[in-house]
Backbone as ProteinMPNN parsed JSONL, in Angstrom:
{"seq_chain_A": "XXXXXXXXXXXXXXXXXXXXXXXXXXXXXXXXXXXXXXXXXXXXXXXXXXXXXXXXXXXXXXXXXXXXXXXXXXXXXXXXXXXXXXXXXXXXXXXXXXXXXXXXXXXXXXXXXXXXXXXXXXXXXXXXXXXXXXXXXXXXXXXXXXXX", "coords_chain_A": {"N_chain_A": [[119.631, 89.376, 112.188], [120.654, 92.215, 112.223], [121.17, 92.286, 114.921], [123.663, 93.346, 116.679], [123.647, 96.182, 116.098], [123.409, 99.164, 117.202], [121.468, 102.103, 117.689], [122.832, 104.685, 117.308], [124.863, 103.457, 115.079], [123.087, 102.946, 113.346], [122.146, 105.179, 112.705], [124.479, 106.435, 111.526], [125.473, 104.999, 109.209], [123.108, 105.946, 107.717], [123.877, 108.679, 107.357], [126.103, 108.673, 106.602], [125.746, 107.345, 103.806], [123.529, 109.211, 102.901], [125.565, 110.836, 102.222], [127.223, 110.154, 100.761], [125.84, 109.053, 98.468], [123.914, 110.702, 98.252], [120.86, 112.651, 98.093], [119.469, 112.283, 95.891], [119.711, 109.877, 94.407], [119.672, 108.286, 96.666], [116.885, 106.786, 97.112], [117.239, 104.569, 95.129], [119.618, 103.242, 95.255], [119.019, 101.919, 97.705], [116.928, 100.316, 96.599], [118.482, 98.346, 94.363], [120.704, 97.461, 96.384], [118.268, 96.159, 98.34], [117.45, 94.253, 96.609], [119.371, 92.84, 95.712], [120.072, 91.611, 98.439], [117.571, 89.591, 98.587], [117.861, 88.044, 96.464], [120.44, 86.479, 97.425], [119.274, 85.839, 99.469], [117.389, 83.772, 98.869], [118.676, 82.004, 96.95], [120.165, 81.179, 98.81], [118.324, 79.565, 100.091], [117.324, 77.91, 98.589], [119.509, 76.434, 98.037], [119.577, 75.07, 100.05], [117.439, 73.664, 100.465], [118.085, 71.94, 98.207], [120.364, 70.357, 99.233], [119.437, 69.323, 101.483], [117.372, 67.386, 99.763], [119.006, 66.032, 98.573], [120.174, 64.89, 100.725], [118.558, 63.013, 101.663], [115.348, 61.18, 103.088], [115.948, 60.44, 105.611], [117.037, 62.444, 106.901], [114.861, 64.494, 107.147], [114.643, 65.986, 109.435], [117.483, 67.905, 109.611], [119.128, 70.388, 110.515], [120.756, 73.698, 109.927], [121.542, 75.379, 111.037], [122.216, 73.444, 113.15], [124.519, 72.769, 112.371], [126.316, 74.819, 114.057], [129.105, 74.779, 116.654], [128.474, 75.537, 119.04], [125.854, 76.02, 119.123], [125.294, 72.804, 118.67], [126.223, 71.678, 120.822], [125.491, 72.768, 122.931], [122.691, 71.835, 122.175], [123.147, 68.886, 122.656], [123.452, 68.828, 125.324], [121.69, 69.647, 126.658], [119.774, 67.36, 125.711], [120.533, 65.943, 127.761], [120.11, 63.369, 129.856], [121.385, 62.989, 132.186], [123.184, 64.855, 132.613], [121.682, 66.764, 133.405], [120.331, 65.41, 135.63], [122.742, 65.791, 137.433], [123.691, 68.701, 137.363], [121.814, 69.077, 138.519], [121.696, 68.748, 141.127], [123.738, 69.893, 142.149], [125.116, 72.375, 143.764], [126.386, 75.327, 143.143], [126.912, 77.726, 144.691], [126.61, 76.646, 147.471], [128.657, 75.119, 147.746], [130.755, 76.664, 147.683], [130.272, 78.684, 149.673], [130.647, 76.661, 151.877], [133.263, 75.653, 151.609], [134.518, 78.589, 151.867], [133.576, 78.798, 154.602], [135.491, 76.478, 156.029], [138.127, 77.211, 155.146], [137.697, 79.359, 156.699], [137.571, 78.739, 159.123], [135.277, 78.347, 160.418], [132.536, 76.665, 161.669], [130.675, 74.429, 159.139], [127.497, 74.805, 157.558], [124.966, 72.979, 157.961], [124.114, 69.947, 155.817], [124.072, 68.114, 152.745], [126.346, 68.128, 151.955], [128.041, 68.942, 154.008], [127.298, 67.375, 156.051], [128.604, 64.758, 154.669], [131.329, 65.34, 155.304], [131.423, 65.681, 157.953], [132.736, 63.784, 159.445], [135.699, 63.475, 159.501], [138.859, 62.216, 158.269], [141.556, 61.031, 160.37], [143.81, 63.899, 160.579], [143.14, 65.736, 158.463], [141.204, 67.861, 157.211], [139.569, 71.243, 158.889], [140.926, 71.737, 161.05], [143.738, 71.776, 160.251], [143.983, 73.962, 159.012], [143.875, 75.805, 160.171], [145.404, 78.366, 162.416], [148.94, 78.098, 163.191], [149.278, 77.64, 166.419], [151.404, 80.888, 168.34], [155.035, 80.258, 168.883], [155.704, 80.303, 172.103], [157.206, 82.636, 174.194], [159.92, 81.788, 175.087], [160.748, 80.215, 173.627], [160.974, 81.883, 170.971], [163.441, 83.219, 168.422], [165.555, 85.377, 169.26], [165.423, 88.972, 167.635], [166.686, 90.873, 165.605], [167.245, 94.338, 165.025], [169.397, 95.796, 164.012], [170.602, 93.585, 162.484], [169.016, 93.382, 159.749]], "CA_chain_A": [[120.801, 89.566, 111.363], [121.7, 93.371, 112.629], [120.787, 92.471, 116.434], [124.438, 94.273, 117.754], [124.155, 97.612, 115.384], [122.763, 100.121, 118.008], [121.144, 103.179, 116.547], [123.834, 105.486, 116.586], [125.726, 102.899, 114.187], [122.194, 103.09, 112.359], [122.179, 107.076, 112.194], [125.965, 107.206, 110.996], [125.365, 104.865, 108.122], [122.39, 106.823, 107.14], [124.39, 109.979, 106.928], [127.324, 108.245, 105.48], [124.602, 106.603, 102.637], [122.719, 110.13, 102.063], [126.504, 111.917, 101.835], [127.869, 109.561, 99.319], [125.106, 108.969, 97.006], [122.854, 111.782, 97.102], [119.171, 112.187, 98.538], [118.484, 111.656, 94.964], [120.476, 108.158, 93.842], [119.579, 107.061, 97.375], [116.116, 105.225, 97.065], [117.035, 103.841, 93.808], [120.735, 101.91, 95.898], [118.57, 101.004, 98.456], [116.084, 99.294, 95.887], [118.899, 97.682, 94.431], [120.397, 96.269, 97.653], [117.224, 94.768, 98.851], [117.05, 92.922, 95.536], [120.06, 91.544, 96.082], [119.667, 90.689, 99.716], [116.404, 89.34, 97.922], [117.797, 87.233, 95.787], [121.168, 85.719, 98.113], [118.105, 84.5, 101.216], [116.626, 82.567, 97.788], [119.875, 81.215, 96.366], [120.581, 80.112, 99.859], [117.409, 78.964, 101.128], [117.593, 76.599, 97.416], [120.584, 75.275, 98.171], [119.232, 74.008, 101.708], [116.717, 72.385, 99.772], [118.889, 70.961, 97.306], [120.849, 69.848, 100.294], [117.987, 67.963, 101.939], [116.477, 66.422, 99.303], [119.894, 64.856, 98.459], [120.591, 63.837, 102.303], [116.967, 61.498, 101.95], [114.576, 61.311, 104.347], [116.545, 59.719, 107.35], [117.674, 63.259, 107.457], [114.403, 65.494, 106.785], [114.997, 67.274, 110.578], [118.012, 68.528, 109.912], [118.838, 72.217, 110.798], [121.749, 73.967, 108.843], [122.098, 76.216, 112.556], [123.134, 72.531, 114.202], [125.917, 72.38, 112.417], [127.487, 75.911, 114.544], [129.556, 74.583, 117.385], [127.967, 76.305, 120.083], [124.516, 75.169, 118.915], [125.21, 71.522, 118.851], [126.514, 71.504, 122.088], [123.845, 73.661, 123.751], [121.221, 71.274, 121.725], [122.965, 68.043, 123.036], [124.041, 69.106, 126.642], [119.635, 69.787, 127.134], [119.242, 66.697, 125.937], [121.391, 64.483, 128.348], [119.245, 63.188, 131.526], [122.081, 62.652, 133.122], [123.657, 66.17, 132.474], [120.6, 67.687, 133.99], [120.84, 65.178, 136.814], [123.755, 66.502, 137.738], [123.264, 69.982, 136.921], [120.468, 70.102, 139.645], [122.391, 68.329, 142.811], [125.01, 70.148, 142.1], [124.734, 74.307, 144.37], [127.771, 75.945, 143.461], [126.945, 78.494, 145.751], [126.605, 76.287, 148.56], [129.702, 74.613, 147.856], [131.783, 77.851, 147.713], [130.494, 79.256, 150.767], [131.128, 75.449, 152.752], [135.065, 75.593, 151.307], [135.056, 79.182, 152.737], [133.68, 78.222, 156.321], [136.328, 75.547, 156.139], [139.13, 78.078, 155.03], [137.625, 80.494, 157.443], [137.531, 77.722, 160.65], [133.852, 78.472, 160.794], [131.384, 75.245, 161.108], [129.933, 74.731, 158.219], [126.054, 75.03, 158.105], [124.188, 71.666, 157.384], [123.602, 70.076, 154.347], [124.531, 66.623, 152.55], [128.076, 67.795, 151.571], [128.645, 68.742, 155.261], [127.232, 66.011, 156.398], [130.036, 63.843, 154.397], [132.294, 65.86, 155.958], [131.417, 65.653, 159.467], [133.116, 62.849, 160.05], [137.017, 63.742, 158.762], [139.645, 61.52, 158.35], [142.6, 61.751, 160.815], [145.288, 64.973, 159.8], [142.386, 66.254, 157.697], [139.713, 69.038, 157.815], [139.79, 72.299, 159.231], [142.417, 71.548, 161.815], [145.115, 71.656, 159.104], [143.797, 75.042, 158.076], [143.859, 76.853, 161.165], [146.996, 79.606, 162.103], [149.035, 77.323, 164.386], [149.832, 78.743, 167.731], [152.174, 81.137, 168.366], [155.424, 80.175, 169.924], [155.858, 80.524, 173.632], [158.184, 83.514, 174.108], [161.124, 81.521, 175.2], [161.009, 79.992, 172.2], [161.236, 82.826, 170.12], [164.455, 83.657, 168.296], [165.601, 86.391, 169.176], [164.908, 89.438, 166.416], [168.175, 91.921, 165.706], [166.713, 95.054, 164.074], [170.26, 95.524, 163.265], [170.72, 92.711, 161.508], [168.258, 93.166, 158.59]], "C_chain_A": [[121.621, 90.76, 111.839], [120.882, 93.646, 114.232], [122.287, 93.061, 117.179], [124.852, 95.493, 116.574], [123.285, 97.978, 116.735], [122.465, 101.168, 116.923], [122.073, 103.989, 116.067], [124.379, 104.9, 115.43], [124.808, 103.393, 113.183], [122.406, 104.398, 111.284], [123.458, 107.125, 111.432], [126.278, 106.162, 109.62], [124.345, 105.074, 107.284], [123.155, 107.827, 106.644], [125.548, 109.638, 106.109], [126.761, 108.092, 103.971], [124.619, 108.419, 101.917], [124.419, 111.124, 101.303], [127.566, 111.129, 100.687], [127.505, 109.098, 98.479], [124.265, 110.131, 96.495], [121.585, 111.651, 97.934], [118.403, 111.714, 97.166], [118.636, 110.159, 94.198], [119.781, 107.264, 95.318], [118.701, 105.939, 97.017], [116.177, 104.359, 96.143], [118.699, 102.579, 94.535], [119.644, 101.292, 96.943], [117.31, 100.153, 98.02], [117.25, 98.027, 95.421], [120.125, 96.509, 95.544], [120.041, 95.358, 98.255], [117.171, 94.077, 97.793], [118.399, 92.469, 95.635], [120.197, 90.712, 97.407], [118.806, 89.434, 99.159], [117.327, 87.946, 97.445], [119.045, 86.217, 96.079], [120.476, 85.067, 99.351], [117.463, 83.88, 99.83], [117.589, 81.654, 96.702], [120.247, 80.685, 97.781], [119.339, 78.921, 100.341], [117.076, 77.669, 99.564], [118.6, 75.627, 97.966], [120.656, 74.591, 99.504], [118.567, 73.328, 101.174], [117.35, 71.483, 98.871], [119.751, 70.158, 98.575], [120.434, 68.341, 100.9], [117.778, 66.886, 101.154], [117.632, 65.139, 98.59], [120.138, 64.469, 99.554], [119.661, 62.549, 102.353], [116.326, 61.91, 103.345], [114.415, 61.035, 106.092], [117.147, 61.782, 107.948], [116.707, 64.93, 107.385], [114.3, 66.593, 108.54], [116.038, 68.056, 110.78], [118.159, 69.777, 109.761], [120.158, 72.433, 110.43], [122.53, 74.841, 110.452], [122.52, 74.761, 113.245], [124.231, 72.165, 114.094], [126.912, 74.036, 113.324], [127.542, 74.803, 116.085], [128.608, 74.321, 118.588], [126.279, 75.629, 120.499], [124.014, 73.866, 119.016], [125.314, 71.179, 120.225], [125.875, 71.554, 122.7], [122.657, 72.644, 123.611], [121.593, 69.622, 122.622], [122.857, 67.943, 124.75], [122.443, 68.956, 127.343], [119.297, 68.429, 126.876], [119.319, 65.323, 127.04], [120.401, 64.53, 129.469], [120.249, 63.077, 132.365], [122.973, 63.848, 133.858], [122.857, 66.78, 133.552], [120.456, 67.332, 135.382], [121.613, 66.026, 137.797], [124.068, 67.999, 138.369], [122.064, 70.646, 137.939], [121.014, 69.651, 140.883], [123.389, 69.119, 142.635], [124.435, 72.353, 142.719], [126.221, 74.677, 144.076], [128.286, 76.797, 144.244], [127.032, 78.052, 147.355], [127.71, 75.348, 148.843], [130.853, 75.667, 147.537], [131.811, 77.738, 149.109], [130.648, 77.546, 152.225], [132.834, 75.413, 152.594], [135.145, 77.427, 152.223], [134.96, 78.861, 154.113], [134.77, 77.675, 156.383], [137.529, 76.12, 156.276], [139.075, 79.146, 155.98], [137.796, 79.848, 159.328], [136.618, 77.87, 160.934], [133.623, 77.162, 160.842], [130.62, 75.712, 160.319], [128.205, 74.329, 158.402], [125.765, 73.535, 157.161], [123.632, 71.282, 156.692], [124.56, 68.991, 154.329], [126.053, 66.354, 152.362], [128.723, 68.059, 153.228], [128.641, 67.991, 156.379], [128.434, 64.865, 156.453], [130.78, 64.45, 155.234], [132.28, 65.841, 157.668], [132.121, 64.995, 160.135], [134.955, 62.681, 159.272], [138.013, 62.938, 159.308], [141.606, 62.481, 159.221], [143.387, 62.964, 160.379], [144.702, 65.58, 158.766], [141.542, 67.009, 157.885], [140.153, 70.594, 158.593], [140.753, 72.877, 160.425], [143.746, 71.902, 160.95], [144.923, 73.402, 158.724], [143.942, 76.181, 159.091], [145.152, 77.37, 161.684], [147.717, 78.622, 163.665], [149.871, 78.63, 165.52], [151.137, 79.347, 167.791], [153.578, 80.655, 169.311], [155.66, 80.765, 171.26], [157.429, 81.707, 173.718], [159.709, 83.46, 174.498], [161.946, 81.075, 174.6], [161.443, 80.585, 171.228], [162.858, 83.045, 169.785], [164.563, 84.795, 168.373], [165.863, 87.735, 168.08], [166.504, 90.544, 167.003], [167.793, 92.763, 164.744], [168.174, 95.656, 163.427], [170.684, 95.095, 162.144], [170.643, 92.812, 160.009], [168.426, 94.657, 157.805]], "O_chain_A": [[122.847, 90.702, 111.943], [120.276, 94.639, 114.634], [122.127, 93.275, 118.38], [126.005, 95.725, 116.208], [122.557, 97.131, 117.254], [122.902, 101.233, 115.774], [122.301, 104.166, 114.871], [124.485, 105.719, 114.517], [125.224, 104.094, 112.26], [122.632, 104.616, 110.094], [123.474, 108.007, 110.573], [127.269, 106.452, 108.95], [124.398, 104.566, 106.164], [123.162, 107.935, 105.418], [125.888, 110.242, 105.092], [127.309, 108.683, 103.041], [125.279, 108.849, 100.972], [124.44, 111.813, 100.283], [128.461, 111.617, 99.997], [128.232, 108.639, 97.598], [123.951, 110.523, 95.371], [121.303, 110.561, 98.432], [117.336, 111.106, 97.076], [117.773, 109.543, 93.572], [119.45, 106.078, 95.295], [119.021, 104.785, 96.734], [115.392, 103.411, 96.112], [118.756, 101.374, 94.287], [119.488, 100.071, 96.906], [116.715, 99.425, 98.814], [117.114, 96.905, 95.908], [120.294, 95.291, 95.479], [120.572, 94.324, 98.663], [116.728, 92.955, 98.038], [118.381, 91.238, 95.626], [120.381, 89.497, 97.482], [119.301, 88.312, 99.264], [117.374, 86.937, 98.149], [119.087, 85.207, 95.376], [120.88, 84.127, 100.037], [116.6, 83.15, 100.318], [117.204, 80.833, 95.87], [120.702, 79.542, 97.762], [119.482, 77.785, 100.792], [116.564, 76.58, 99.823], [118.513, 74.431, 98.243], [121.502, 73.807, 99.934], [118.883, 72.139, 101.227], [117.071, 70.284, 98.861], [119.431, 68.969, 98.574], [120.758, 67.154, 100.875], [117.898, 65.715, 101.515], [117.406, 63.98, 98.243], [120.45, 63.28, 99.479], [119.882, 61.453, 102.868], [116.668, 62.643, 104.273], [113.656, 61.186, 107.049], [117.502, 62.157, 109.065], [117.206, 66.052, 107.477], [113.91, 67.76, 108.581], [116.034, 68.852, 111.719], [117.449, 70.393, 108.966], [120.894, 71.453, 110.54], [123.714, 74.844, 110.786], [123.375, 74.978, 114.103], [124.954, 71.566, 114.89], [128.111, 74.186, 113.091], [126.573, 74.213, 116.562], [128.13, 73.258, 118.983], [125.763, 75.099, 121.482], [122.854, 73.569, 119.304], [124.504, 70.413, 120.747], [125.417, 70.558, 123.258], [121.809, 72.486, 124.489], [120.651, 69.078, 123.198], [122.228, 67.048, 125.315], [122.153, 68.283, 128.332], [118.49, 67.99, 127.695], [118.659, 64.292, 127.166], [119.946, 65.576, 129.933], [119.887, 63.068, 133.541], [123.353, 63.923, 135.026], [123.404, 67.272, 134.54], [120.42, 68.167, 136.286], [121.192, 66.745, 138.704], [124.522, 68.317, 139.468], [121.602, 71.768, 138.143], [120.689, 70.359, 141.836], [124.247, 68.708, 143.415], [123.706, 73.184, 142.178], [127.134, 74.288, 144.805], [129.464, 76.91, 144.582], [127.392, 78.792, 148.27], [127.808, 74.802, 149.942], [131.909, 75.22, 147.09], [132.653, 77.153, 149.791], [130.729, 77.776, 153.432], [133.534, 75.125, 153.565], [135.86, 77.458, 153.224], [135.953, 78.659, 154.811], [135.51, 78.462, 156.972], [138.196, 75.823, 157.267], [140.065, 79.843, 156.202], [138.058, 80.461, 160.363], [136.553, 77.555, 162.122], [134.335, 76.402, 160.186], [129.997, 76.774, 160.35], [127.798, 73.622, 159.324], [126.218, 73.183, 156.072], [122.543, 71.811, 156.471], [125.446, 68.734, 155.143], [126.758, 65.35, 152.452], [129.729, 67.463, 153.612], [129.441, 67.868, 157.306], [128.993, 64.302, 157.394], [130.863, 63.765, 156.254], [133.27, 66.017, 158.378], [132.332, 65.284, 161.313], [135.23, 61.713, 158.563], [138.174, 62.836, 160.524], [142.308, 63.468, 159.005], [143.646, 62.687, 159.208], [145.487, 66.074, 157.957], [140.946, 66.856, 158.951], [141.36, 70.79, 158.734], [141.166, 74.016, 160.644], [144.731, 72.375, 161.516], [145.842, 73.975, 158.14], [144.109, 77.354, 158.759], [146.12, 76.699, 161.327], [147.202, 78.507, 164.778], [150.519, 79.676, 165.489], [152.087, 78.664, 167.408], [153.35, 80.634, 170.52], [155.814, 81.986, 171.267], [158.53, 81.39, 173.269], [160.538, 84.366, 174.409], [163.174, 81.159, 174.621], [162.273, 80.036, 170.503], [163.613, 83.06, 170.758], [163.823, 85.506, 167.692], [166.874, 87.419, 167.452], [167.054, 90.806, 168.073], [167.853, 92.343, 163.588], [168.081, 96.012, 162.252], [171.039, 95.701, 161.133], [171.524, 92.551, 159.189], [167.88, 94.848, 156.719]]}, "name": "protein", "num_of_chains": 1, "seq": "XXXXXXXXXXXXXXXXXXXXXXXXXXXXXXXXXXXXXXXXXXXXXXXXXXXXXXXXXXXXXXXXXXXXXXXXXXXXXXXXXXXXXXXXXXXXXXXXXXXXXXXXXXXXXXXXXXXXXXXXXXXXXXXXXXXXXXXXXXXXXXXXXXXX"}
């Protein structure tokens, strides 16, 4: 429940607590507190049961945490076989550093995606990517530092 207070937060609503009730009112707020903590985890944890026992029994696994977003997702995404498939042929690291070779005009190092690739369709592949030659100096227009 208070897994991102750090201590300092702890310490500075201690001292806040002891400097606005008192060392002598304190243990008597922090009795009543926990009885109400106390008694909102037993008005909730009712009304999960009341919940349930009206959903019926097609529904006695459900979890009140599957309805957050995050959780459902997470819970179905683990269960897909196909997801996981996926999820394991799939190197993202080894398909970075194959797009840099490629971008870099290196050969790329061997492996099933460079494999496919070995064999590149005309006007395609790392030809296209490489700094085309400079023109021949007769070619060149001539530069007018003037000019600019």
């Amino acid at each position: 429940m208070f897994n991102d207070i750090g201590a300092l937060e702890v310490v500075t609503i201690v001292v806040l607590a002891i400097l606005v009730f008192g060392p002598d009112k304190l243990p008597k707020v922090i009795q009543d507190v926990s009885g109400v903590i106390r008694k909102i985890r037993s008005f909730s944890d009712s009304a999960k049961q009341d919940i349930r026992s009206e959903l019926g029994p097609e529904f006695k696994d459900f979890e009140f945490e599957d309805l957050n977003p995050k959780t459902f997702i997470r819970k179905h995404l683990a269960e897909n076989e196909d997801l996981k498939e996926i999820r394991g042929s799939f190197d993202l690291r080894k398909e970075l550093s194959e797009v840099t070779d490629a971008v870099n005009g290196r050969e790329a190092q061997p492996g099933p995606a460079a494999a496919a690739a070995a064999t590149p369709a005309a006007g395609t592949g790392p030809d296209l990517l490489k700094k085309p030659a400079s023109p021949a100096a007769e070619q060149r227009t001539p530069f007018d530092a003037d000019a600019t």
